[in-house]
C-alpha positions in Angstrom: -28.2 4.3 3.7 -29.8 3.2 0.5 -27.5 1.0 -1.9 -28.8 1.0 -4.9 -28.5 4.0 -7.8 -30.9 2.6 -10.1 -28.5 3.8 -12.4 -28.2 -0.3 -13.2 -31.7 -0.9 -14.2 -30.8 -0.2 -18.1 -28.3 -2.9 -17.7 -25.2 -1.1 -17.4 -23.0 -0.7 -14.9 -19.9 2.1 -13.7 -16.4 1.6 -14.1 -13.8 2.7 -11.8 -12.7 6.7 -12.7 -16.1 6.7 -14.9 -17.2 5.4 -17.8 -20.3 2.8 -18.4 -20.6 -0.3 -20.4 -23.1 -3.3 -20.5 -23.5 -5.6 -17.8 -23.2 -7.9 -20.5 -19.6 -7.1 -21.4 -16.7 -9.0 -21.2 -14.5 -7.4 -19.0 -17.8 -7.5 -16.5 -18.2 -10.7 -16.9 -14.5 -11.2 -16.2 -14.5 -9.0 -13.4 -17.5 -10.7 -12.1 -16.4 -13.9 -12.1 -13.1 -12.9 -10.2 -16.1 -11.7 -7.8 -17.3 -15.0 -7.6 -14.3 -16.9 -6.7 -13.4 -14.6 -3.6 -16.3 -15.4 -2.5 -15.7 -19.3 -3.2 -12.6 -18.5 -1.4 -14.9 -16.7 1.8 -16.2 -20.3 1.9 -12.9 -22.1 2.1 -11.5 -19.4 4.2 -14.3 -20.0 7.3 -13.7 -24.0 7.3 -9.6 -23.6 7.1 -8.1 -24.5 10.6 -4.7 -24.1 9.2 -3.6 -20.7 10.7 -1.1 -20.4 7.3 -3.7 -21.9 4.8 -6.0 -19.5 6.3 -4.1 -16.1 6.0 -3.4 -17.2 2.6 -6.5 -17.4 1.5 -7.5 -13.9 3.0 -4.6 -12.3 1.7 -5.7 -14.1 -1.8 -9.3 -12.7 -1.5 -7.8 -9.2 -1.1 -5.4 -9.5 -4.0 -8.6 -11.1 -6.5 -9.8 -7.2 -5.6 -7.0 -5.8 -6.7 -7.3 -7.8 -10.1 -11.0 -6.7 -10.0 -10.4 -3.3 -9.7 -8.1 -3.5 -12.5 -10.5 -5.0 -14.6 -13.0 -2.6 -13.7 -11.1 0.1 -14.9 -11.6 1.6 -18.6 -8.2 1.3 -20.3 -8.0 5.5 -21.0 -8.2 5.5 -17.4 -5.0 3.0 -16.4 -2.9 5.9 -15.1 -4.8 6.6 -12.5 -4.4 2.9 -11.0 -1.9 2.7 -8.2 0.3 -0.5 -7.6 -1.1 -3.4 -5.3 -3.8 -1.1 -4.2 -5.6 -1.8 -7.7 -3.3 -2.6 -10.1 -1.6 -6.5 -10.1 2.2 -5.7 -9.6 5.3 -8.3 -10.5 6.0 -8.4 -7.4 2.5 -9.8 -6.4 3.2 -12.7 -9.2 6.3 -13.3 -7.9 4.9 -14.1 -4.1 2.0 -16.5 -5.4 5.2 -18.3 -7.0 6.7 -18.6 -3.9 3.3 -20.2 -2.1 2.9 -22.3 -4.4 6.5 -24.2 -3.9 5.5 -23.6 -0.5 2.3 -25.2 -0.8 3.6 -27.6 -3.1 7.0 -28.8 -0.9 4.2 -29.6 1.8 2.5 -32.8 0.0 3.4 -35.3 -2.4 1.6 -34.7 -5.7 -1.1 -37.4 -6.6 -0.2 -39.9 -10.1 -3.5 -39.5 -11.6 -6.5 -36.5 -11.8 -7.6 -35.9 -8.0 -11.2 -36.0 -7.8 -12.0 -32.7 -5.3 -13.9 -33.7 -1.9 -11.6 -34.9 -0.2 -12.2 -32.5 2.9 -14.4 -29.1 2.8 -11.9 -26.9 2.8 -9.8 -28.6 -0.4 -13.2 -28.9 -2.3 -14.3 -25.4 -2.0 -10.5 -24.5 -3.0 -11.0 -26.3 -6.1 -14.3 -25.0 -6.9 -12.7 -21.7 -6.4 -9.6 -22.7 -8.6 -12.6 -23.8 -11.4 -14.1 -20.2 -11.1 -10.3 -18.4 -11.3 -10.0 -20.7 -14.3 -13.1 -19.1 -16.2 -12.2 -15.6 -15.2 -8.6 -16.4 -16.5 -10.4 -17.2 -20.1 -12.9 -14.2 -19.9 -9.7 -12.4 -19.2 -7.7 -13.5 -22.1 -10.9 -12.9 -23.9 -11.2 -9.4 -23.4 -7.2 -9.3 -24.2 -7.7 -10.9 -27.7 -10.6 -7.8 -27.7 -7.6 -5.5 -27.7 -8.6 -3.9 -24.4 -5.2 -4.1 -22.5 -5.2 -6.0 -20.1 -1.6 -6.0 -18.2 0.7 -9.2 -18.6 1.2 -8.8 -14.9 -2.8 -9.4 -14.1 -3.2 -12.5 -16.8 0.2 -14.0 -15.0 -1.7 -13.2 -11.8 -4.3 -14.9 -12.1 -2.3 -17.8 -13.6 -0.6 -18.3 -10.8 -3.6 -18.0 -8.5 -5.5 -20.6 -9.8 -2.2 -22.9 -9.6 -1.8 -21.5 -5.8 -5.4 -22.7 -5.4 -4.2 -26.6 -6.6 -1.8 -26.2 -4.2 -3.6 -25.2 -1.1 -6.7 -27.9 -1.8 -4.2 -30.5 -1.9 -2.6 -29.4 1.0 -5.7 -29.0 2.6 -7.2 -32.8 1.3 -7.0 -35.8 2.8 -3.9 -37.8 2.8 -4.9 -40.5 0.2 -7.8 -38.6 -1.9 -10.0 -40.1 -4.6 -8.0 -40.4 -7.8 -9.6 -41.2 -11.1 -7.8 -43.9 -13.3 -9.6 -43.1 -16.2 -12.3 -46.1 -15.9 -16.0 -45.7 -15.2 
């Protein structure tokens, strides 16, 4: 079986329920970089030992999709999206809410900025929260374009990138590196 169309090479790329636009664009770039951080997540996922921390971050990985797909989806086309298969529901916002107190009831919060490395697992967390950060402004971004995104999948994402500070500080070291603020 062959992947590729060729259909790329002028630089665009298909949206879900058809449609092209530049690879350039922002909702690609958005959708792209949600891309990237389930992968950074793939990375966490495979050092986590936690049996919970690990489940997590799969279901999390599965749920960045369904953003993804919803990003990847012209906005004449939004009707045909179906709920938590690839559209962001309420309901989905209201469960990363509930991990993070979850996450957050588990460790005692740090006075000053947490410098990530503590362990693998927390410092790939981070780097994947850094990533869900970006797409979360290319996001907004392509909102402000007055493309439409859904309040539901900006508040998603919110919340997934503050689940993500959760689980690496669960996941760190019990004293980690904090920076005071002095070189």
């Amino acid at each position: 079986m062959k992947i590729y169309t060729r259909k790329g090479d002028d630089g665009s790329t298909s949206l879900w329920y058809g449609g092209r636009l530049s690879k350039s664009d922002a909702r690609t770039d958005a959708y792209g970089s949600l891309d990237e951080a389930v992968s950074a997540l793939g990375v966490a996922r495979s050092h986590a030992t936690d049996e919970r921390l690990h489940a997590d971050i799969l279901r999390l990985q599965k749920e960045l999709f369904v953003a993804g797909a919803e990003l990847a989806t012209a906005p004449e086309a939004r009707g045909r999206l179906e709920a938590g298969i690839s559209m962001i529901t309420d309901e989905m916002v209201a469960r990363l809410e509930q991990d993070v107190d979850w996450y957050m009831s588990q460790v005692e919060l740090p006075p000053k900025f947490v410098i990530p490395g503590g362990t693998a697992v927390s410092a790939q967390l981070d780097l994947a929260r850094t990533i869900l950060r970006r797409a979360e402004r290319r996001i907004v971004f392509v909102n402000e374009q007055g493309d439409g995104v859904a309040a539901s999948l900006l508040s998603y994402v919110n919340r997934a990138s503050d689940l993500l500070f959760a689980m690496a500080r669960f996941a760190d070291e019990p004293e980690p590196e904090l920076f005071e603020g002095r070189g």
